[in-house]
C-alpha positions as CSV (number, residue, x, y, z in Angstrom):
1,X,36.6,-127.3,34.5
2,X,37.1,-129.4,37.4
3,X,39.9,-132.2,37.9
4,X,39.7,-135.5,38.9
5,X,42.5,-136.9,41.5
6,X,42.8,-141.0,41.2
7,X,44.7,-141.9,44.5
8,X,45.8,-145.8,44.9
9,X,47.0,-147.0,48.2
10,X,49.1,-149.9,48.2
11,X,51.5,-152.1,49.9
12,X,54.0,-154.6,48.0
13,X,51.9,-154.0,44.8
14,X,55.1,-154.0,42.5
15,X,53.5,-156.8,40.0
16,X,50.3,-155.1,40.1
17,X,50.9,-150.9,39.9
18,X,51.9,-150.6,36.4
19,X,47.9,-151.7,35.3
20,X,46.8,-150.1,38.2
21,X,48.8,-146.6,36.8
22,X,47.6,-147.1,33.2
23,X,43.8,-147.8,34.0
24,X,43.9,-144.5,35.6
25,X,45.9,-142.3,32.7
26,X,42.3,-140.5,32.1
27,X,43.1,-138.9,35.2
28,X,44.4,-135.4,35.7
29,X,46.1,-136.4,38.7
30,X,47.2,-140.1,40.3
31,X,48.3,-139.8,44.0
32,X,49.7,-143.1,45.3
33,X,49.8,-143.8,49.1
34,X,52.4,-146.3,50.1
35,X,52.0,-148.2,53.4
36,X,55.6,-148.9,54.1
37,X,56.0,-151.3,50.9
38,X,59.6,-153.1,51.1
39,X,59.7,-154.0,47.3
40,X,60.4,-152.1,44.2
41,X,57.1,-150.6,43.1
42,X,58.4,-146.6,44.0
43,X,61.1,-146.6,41.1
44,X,58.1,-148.5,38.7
């Protein structure tokens, strides 16, 4: 069976990546690509 990757690229998202993570539980895999953010979304 094949997998399905969800990958989310962001920048200062913290107030908005916890939905974004649990719209995409379904997933197999969630990849997230940070552009340099400066808040606290990487420890959410």
């Amino acid at each position: 069976m094949e997998k399905v990757t969800v990958t989310i690229i962001c920048t200062n998202e913290e107030k908005k990546i916890r939905g974004a993570l649990e719209s995409a539980k379904w997933a197999d895999e969630i990849i997230i690509v940070d552009g340099e953010s400066t808040d606290k979304k990487l420890a959410i």
